[in-house]
C-alpha positions as CSV (number, residue, x, y, z in Angstrom):
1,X,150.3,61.5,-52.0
2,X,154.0,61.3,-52.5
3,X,155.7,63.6,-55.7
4,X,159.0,62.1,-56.5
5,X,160.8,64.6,-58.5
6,X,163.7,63.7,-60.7
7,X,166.6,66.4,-60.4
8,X,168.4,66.3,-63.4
9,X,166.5,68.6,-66.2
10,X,163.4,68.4,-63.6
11,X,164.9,70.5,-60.4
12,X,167.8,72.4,-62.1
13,X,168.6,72.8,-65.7
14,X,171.6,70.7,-65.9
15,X,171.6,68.4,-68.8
16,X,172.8,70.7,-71.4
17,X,175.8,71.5,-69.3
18,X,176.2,68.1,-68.2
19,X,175.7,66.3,-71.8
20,X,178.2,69.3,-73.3
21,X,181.1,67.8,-70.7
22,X,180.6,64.4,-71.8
23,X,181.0,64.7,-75.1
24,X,183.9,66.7,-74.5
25,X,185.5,64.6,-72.4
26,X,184.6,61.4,-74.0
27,X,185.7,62.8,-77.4
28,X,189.5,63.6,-75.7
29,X,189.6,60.0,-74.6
30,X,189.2,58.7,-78.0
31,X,185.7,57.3,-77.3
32,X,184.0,60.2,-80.0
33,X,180.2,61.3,-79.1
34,X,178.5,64.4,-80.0
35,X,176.1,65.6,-77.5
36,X,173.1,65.2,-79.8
37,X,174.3,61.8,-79.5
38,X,174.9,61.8,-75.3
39,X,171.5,63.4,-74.8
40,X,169.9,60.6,-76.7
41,X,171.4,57.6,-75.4
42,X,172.5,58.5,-71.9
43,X,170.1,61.1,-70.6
44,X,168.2,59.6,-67.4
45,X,170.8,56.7,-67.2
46,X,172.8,55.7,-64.3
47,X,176.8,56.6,-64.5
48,X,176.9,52.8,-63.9
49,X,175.2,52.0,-67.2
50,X,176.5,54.5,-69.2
51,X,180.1,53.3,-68.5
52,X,178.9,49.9,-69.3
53,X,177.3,50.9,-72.7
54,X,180.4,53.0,-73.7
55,X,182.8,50.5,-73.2
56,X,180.6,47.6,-75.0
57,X,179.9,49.8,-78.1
58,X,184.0,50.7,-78.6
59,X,184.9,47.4,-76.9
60,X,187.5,48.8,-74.6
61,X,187.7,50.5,-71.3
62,X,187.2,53.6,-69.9
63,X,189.9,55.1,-68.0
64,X,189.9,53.7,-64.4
65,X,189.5,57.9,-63.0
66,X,187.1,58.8,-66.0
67,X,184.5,59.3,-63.4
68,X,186.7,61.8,-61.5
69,X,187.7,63.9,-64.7
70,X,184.2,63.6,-65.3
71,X,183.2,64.9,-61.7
72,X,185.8,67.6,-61.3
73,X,185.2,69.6,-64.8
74,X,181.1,68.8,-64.3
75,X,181.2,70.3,-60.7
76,X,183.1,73.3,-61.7
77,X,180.4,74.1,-64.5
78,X,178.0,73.7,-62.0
79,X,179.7,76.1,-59.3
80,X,179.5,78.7,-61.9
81,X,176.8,78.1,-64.4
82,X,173.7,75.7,-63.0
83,X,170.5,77.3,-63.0
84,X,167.0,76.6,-61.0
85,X,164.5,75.2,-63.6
86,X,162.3,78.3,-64.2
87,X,159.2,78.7,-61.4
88,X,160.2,75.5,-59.6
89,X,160.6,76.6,-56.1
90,X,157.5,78.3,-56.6
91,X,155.4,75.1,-57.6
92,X,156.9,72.5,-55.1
93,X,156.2,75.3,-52.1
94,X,152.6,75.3,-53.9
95,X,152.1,71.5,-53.3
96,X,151.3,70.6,-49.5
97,X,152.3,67.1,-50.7
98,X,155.3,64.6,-48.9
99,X,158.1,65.0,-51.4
100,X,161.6,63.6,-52.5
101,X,164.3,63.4,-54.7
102,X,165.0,60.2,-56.9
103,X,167.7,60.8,-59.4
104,X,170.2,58.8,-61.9
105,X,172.8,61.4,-60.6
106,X,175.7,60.4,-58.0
107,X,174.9,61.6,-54.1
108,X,177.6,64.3,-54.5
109,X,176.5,65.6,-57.9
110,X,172.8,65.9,-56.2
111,X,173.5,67.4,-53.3
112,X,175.7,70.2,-55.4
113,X,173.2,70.6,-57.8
114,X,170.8,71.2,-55.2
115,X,172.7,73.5,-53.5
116,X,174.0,75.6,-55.9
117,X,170.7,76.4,-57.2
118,X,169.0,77.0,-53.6
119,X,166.8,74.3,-53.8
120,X,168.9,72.2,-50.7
121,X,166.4,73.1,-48.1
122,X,163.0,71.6,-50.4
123,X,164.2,68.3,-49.6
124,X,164.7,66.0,-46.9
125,X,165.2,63.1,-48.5
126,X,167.2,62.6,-51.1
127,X,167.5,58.9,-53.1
128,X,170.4,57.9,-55.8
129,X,170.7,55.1,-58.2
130,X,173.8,54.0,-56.7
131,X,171.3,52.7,-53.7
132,X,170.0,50.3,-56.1
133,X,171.0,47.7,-57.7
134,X,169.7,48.9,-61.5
135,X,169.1,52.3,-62.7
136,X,166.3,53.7,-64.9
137,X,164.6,52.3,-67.0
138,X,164.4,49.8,-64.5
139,X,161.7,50.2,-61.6
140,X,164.2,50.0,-58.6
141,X,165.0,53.6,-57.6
142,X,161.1,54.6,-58.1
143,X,160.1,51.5,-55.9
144,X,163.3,52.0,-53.4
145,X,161.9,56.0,-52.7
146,X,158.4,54.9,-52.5
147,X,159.6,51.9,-49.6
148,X,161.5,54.5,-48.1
149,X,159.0,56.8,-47.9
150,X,156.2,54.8,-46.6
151,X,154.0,55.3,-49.4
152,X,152.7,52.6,-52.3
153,X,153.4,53.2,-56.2
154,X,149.4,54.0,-56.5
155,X,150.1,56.7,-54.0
156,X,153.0,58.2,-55.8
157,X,153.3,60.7,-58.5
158,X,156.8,61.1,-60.4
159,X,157.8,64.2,-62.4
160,X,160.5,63.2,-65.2
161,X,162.0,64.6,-68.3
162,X,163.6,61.5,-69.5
163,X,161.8,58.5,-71.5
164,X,164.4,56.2,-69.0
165,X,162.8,58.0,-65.9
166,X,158.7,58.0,-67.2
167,X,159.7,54.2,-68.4
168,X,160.5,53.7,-64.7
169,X,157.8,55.1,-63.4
170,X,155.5,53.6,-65.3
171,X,157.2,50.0,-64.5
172,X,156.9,50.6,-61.0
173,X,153.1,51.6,-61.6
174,X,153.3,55.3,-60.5
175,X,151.5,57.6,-62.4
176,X,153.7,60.3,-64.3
177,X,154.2,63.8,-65.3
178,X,157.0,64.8,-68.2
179,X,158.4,67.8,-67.9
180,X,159.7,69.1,-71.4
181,X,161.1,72.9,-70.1
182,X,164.4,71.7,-69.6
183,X,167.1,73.7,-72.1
184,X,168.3,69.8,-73.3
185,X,164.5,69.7,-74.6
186,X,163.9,70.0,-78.5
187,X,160.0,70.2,-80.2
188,X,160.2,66.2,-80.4
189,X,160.9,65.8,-76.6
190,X,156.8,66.0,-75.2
191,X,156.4,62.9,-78.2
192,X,159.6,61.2,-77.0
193,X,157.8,61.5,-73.6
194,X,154.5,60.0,-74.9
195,X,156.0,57.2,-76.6
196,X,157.8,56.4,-73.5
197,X,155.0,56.4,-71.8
198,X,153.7,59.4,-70.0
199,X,150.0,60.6,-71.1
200,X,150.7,63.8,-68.8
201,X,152.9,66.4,-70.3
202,X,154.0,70.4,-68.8
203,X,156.9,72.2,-70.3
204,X,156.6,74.9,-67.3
205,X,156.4,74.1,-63.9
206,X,154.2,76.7,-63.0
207,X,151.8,74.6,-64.3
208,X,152.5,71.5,-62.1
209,X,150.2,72.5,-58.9
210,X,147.3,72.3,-61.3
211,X,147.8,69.2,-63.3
212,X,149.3,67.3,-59.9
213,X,145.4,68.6,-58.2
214,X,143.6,66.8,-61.6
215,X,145.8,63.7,-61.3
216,X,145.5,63.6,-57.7
């Protein structure tokens, strides 16, 4: 069995953080979002698509650095405010199953995120959507960890809090588990989840050894 965690809102509790500094940032470029309105259109999504979704819905271009801005004030939150999700060293070091990373999230922003929460040393391999050619929703990333990894998608279990990710998984035909205790989550997130997809549904991930031993 192969687990393939998401990071984002799975592994640390970054979205809030993250989905606060894009509306900020956006909004100072002239290209207004709230971040009600970030979490529910860009949450799970590749920087790739996002870009391309912002700039076909104001019909105009980013900035050429906007991912840098983005990068350097997103990093510094992170240095000083990103959290562990709640029990999740606990449960992965529960599970004597092959694991990895496959996250929406640049290299760099995983391999901070992971660090700065103490989670670096859980994971040997590490896969980002920039190694494929499309991002969640679409199966590539799912199916490019499983390849990797030696393992087929009946093999594999993924652990997502986004409807993008669990509609990935499911494409890729990997079972799923969605995670709802990330601080981006509201009381509609575990139906968002269903409708996406998932028919497996924590909200703590102290719970995860158990339901990844019934689904096994």
């Amino acid at each position: 069995m192969l687990l393939i965690f998401d990071c984002d809102g799975v592994l640390v509790d970054s979205e809030a953080l993250a989905c606060q500094v894009d509306a900020d940032l956006l909004t100072g470029l002239g290209f207004p979002y709230t971040v009600d309105a970030i979490k529910r259109q860009f949450v799970g999504v590749s920087f790739k698509d996002m870009v391309a979704q912002i700039e076909a819905e104001h019909r105009r271009a980013l900035p050429a650095d906007f991912g840098e801005r983005m990068d350097k004030v997103l990093f510094a939150r992170f240095e000083a405010e990103l959290q562990p999700i709640e029990d999740v060293r606990a449960a992965i070091l529960a599970l004597p199953h092959s694991r990895c990373v496959a996250s929406s999230s640049t290299p760099a922003r995983i391999a901070l995120s992971l660090r700065v929460t103490g989670l670096d040393d859980l994971f040997e391999h590490v896969f980002s959507a920039t190694q494929v050619a499309r991002g969640k929703p679409a199966p590539d990333l799912f199916l490019h960890a499983a390849s990797r990894m030696g393992r087929p998608s009946d093999e594999c279990i993924v652990i997502e809090d986004s409807p993008a990710g669990v509609q990935g998984a499911i494409a890729a035909g990997m079972r799923v588990i969605g995670f709802t205790g990330g601080g981006h989550c509201g009381p509609d997130h575990a139906e968002k989840l269903r409708q996406a997809g998932a028919s497996t549904i924590i909200g703590r991930m102290a719970d995860l050894p158990h339901v990844v031993k019934s689904i096994g």
